[in-house]
N, CA, C and O atoms as a MOPAC input file, in Angstrom:
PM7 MOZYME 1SCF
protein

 N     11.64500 1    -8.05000 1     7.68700 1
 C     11.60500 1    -8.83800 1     6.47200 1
 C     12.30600 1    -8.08700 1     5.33800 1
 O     12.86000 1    -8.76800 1     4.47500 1
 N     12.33800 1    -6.76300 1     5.25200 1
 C     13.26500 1    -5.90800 1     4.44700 1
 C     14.15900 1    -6.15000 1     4.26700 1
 O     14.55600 1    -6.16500 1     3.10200 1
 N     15.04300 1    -6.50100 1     5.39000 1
 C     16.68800 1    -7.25100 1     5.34300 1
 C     16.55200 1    -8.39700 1     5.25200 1
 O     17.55000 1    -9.11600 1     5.29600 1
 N     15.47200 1    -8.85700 1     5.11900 1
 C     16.02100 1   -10.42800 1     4.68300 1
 C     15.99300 1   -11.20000 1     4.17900 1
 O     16.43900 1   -12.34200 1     4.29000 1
 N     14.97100 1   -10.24800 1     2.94800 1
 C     14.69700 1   -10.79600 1     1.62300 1
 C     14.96000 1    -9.46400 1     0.21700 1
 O     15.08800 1    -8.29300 1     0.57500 1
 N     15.00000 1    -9.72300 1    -0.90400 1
 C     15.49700 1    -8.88900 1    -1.93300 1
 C     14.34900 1    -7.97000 1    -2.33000 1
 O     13.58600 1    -8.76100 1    -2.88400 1
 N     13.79500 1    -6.82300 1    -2.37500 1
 C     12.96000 1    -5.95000 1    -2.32800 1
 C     11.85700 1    -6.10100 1    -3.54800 1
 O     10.68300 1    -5.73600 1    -3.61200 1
 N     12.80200 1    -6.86300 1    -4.59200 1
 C     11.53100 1    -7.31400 1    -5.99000 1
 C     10.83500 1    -8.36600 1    -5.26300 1
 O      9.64900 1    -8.63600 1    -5.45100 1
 N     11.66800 1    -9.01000 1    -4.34900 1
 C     10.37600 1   -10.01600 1    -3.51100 1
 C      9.31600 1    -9.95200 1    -2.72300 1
 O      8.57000 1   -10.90200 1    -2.48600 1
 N      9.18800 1    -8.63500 1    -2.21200 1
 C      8.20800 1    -8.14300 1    -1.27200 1
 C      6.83600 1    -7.56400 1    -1.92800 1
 O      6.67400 1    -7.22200 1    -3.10000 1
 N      6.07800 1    -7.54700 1    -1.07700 1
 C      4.88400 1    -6.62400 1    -1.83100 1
 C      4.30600 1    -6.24800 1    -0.19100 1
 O      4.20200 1    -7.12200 1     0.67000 1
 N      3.95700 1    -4.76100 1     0.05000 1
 C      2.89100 1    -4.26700 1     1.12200 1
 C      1.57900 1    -4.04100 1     0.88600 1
 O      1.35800 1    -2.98700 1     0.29000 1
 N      0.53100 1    -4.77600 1     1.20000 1
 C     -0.69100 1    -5.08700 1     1.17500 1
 C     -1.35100 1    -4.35900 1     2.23500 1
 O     -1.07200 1    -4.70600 1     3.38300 1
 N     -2.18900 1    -3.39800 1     2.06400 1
 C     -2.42000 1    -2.30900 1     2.80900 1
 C     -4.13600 1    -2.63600 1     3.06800 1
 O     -4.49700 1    -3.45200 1     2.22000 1
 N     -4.96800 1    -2.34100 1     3.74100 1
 C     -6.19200 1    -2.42300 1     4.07400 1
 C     -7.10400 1    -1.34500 1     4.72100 1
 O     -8.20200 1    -1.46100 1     5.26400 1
 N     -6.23500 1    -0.14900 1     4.47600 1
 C     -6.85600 1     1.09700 1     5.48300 1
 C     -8.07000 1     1.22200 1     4.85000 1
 O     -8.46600 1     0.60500 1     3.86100 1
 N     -8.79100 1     2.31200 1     5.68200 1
 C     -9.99600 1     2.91000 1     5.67100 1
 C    -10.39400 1     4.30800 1     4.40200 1
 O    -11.30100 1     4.61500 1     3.62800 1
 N     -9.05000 1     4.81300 1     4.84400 1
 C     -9.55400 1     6.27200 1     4.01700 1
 C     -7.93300 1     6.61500 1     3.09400 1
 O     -6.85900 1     6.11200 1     3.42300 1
 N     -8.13900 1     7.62200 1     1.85500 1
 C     -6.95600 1     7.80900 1     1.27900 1
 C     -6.16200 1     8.39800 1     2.06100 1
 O     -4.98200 1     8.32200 1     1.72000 1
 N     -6.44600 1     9.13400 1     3.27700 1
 C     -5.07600 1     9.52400 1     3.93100 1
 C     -4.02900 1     8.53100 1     4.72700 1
 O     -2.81600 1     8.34900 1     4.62100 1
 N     -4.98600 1     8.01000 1     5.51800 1
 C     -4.68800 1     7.00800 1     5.86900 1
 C     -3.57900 1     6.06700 1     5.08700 1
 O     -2.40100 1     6.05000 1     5.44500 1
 N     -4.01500 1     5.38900 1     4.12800 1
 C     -3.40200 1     5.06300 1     3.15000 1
 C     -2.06400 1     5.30700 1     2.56900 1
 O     -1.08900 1     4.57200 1     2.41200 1
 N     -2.41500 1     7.16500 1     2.15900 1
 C     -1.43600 1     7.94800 1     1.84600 1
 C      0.14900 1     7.61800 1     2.84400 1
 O      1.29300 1     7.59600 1     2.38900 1
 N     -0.24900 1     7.41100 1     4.17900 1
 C      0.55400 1     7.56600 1     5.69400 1
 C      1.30900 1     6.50800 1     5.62900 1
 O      2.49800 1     6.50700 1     5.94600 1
 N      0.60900 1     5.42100 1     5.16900 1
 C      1.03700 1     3.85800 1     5.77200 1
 C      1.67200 1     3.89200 1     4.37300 1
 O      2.80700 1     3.44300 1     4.53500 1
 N      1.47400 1     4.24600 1     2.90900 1
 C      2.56500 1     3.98900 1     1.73900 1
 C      3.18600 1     4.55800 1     1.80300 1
 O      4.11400 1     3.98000 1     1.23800 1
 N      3.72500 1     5.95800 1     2.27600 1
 C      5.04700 1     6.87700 1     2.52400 1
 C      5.51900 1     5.92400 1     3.73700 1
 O      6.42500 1     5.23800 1     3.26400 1
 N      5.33400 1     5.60000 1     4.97400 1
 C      6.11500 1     5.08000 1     5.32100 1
 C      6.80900 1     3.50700 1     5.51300 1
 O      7.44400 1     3.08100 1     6.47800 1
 N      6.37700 1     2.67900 1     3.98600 1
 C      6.99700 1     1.64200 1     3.77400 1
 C      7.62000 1     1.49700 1     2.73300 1
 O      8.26200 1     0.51400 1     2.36400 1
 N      7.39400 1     2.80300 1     2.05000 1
 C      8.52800 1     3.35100 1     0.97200 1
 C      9.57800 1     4.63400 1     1.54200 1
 O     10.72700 1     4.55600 1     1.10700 1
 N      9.42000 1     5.25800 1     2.04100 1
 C     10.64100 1     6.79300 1     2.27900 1
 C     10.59900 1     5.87600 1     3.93100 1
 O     11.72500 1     5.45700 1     4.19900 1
 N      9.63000 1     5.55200 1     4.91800 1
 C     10.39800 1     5.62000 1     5.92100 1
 C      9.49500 1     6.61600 1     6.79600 1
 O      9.14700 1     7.67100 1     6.26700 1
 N      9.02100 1     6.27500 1     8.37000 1
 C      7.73800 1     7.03200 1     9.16500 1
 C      8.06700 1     8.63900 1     8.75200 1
 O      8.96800 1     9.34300 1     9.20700 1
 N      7.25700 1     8.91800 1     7.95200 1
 C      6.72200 1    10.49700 1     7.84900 1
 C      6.53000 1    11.67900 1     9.06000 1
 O      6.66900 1    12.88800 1     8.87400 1
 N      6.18700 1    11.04300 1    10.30700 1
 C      6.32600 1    11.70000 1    11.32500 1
 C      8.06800 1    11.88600 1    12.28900 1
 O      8.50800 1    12.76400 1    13.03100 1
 N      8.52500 1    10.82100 1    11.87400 1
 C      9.86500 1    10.74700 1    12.62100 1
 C      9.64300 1     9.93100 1    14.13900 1
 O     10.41100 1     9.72800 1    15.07900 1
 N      8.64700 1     9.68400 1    13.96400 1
 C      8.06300 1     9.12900 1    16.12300 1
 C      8.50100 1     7.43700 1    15.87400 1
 O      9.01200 1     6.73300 1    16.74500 1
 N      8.19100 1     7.02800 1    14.57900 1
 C      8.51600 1     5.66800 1    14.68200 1
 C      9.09700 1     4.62500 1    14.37700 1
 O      9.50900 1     4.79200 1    13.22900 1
 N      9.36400 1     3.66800 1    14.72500 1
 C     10.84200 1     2.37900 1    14.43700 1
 C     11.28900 1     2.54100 1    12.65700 1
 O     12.40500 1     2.17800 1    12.28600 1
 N     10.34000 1     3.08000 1    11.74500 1
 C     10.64100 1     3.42100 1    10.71400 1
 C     11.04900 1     4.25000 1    10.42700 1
 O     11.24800 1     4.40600 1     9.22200 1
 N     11.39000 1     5.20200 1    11.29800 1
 C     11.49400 1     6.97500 1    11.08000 1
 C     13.22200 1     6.77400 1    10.15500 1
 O     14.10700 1     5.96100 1    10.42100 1
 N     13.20900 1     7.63500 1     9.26900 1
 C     14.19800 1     7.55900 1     8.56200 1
 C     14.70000 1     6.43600 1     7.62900 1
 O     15.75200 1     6.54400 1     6.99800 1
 N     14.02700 1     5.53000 1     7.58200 1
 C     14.16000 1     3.88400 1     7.13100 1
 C     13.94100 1     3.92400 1     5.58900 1
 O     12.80300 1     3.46900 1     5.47900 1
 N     14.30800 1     4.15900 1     4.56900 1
 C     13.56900 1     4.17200 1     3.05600 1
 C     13.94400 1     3.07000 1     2.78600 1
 O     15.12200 1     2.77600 1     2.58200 1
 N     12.49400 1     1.89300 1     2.72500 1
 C     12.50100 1     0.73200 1     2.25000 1
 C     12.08400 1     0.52500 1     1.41300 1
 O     11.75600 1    -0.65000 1     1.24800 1
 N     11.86000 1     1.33800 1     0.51000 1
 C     11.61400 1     1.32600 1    -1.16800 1
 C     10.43000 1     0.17800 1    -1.53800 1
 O     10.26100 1    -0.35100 1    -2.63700 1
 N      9.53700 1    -0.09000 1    -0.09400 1
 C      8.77800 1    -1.22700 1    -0.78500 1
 C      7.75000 1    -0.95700 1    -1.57200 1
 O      7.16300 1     0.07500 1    -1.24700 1
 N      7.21700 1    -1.64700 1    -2.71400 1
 C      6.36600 1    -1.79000 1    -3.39300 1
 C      4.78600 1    -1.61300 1    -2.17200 1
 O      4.66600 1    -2.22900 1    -1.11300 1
 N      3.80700 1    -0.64500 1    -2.73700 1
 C      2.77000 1    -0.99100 1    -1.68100 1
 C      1.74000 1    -0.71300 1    -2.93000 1
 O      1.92100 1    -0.01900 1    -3.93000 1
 N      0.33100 1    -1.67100 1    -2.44500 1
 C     -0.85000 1    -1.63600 1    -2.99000 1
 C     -1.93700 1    -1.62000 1    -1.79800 1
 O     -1.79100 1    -1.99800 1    -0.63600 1
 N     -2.74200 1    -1.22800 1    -2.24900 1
 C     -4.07600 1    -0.88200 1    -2.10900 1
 C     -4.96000 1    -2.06800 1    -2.28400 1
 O     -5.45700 1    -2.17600 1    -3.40500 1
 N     -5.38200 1    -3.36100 1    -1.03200 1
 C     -6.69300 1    -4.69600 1    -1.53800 1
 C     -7.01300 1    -4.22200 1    -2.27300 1
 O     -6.55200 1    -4.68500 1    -3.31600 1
 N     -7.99100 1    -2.98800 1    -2.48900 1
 C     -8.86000 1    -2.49600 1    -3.31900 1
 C     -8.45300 1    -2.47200 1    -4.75400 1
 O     -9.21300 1    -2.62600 1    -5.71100 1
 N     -6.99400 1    -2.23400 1    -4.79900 1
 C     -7.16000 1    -1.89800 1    -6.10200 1
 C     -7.25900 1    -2.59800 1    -7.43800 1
 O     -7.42500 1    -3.78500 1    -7.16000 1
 N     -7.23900 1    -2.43900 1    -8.85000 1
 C     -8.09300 1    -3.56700 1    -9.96200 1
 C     -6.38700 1    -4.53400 1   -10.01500 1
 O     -6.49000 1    -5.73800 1   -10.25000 1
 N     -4.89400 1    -3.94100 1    -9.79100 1
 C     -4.33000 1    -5.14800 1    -9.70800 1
 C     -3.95400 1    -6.19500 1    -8.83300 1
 O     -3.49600 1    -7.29900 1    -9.12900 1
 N     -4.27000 1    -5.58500 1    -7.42100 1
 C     -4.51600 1    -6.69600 1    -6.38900 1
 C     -6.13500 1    -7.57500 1    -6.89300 1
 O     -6.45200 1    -8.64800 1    -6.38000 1
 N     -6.65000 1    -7.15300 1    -7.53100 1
 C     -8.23700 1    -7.79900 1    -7.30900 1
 C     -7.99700 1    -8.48200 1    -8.33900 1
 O     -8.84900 1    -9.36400 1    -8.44700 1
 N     -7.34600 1    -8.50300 1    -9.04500 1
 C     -7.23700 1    -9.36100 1   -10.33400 1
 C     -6.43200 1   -10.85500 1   -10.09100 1
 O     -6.61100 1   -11.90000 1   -10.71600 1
 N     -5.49000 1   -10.59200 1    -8.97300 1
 C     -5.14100 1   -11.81700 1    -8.50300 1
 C     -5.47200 1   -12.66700 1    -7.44600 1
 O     -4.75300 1   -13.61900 1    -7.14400 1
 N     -6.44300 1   -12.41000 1    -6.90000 1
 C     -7.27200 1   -12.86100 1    -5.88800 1
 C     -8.60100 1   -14.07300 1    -6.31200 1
 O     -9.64400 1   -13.79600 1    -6.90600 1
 N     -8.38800 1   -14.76100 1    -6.05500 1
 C     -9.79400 1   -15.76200 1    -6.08900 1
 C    -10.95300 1   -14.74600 1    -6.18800 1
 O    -10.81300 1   -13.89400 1    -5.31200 1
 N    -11.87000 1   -14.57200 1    -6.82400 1
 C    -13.31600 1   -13.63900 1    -6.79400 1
 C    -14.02200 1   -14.68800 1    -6.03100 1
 O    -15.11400 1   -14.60500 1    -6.59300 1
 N    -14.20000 1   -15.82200 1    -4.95300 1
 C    -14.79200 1   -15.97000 1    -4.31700 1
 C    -13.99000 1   -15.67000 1    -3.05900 1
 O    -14.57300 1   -16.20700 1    -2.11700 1
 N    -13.22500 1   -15.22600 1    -2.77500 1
 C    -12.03300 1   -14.77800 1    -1.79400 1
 C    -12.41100 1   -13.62200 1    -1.43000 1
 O    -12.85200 1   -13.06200 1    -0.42700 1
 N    -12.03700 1   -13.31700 1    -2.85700 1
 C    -12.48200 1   -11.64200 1    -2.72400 1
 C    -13.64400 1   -11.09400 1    -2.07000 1
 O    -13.79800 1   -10.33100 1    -1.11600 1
 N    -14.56300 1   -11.81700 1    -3.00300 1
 C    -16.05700 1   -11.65400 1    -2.50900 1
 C    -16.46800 1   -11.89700 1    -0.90100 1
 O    -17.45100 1   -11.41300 1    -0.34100 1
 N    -15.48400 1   -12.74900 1    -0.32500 1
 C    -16.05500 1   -13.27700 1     0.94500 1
 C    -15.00900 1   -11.96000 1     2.51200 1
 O    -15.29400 1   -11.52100 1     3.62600 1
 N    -13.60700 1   -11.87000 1     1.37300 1
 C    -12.89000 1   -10.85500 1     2.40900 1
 C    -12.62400 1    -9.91900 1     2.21400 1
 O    -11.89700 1    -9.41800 1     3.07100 1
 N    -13.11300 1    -8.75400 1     0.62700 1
 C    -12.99700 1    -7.62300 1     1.13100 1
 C    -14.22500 1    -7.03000 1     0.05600 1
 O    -13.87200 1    -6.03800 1    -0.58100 1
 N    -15.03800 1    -7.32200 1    -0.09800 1
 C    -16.39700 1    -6.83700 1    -1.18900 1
 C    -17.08600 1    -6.11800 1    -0.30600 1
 O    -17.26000 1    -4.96200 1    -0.69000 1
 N    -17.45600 1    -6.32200 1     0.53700 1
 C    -17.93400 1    -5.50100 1     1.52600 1
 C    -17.26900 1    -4.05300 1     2.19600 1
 O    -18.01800 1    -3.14800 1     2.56500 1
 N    -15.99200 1    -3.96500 1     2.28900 1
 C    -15.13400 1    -3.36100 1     2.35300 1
 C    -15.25500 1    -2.10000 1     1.38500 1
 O    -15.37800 1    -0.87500 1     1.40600 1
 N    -15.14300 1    -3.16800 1     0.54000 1
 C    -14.74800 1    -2.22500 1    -1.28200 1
 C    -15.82100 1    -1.42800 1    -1.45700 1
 O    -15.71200 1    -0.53000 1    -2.29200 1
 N    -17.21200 1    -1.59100 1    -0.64000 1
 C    -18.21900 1    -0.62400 1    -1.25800 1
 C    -18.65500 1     0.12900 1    -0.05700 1
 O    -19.79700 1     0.55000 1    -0.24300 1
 N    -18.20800 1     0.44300 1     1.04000 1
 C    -18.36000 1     1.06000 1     1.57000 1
 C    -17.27800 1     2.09600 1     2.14400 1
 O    -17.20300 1     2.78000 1     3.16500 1
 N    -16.07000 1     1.79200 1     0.43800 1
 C    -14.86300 1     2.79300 1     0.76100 1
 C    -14.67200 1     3.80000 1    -0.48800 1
 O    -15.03300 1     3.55000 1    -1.63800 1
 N    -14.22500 1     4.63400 1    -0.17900 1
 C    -13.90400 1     5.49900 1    -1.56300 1
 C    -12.82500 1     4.76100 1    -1.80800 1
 O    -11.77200 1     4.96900 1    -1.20500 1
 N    -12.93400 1     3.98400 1    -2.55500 1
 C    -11.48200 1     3.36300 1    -3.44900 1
 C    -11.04500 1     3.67700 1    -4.81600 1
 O    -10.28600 1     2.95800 1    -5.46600 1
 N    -11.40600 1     4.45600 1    -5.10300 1
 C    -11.11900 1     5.45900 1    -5.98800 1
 C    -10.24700 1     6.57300 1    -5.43400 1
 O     -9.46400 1     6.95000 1    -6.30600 1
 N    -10.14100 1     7.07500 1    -4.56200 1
 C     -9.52800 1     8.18300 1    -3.79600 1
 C     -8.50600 1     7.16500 1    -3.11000 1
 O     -7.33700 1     7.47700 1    -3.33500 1
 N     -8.61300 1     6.42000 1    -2.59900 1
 C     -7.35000 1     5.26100 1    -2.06300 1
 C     -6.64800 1     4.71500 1    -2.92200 1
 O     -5.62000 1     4.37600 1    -2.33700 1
 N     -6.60000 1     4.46700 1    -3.81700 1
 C     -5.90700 1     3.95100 1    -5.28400 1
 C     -4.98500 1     4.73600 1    -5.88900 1
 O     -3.86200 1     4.34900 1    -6.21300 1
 N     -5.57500 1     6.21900 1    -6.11300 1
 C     -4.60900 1     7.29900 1    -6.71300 1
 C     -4.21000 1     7.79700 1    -5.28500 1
 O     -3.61300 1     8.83800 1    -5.56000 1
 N     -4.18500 1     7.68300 1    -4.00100 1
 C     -2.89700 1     7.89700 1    -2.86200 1
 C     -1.90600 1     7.11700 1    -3.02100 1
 O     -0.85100 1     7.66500 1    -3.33700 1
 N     -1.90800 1     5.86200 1    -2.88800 1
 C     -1.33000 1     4.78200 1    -2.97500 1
 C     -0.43000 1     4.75700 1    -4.18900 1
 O      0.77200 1     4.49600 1    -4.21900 1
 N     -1.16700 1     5.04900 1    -5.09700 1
 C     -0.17700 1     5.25800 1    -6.72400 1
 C      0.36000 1     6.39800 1    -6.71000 1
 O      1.36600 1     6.34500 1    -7.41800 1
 N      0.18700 1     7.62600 1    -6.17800 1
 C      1.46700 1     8.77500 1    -5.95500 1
 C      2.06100 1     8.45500 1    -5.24000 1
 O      3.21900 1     8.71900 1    -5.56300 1
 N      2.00500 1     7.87000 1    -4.11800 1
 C      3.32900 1     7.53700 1    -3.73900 1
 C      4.38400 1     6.48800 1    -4.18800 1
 O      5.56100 1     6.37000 1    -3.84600 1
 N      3.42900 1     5.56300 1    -5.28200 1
 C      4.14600 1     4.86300 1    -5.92700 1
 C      4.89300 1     5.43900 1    -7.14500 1
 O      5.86200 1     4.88400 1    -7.66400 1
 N      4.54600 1     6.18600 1    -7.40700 1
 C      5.07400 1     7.45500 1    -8.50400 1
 C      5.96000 1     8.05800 1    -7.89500 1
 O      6.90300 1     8.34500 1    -8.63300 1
 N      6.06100 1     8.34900 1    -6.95600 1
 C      7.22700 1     9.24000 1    -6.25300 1
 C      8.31100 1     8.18200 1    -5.91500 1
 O      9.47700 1     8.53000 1    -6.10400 1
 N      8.05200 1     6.80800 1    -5.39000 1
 C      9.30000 1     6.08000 1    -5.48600 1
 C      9.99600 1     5.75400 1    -6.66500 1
 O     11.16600 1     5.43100 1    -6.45800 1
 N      9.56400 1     5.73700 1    -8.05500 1
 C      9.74200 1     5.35400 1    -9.05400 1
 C     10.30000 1     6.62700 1    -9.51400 1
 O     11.05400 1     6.73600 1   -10.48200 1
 N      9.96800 1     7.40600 1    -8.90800 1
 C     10.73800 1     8.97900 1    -9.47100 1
 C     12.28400 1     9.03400 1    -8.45100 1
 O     13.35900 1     9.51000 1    -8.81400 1
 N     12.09900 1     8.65700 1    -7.66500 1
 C     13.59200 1     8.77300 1    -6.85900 1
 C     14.19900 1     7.64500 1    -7.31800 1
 O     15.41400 1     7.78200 1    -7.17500 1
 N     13.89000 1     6.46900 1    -7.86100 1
 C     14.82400 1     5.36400 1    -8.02000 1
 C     15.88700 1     5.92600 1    -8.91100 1
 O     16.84600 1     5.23000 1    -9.24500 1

């Protein structure tokens, strides 16, 4: 979908478990697989990525949506520690642009 739409059009919507996690899956849909093992390895697709959790994905979401598909989620995650992963690496793409 990278090639085949214009990159202000995309957004990566992420759902992991823990900030590393997190950390893994936003480096490699912005720079490109971090390990080198996979179909992304070397790929910098500069995409935009967020965090469900975080207050500007949650702000555009139905709050009965929310409430029904990821509230449960949200409190049994450090999303506080997933939010600022997710935003350094969004800081670091915004620093290479």
């Amino acid at each position: 979908m990278a090639g085949q739409y214009p990159k202000q059009d995309l957004v990566v919507l992420l759902g992991t478990p823990t900030a590393e996690s997190s950390r893994l899956y936003a480096l490699t849909v912005t720079e490109g697989d971090p390990s080198w093992a996979g179909a992304l390895a070397g790929a910098n697709l500069g995409l935009p990525v967020y965090h469900v959790t975080e207050a500007a994905v949650k702000a555009q979401v139905a709050p009965e949506v929310y409430e029904e598909h990821v509230a449960l989620m949200e409190m049994a995650l450090e999303v506080g520690e997933i939010a600022q992963a997710v935003s350094a690496v969004r800081g670091q793409g915004s620093e290479a642009a």
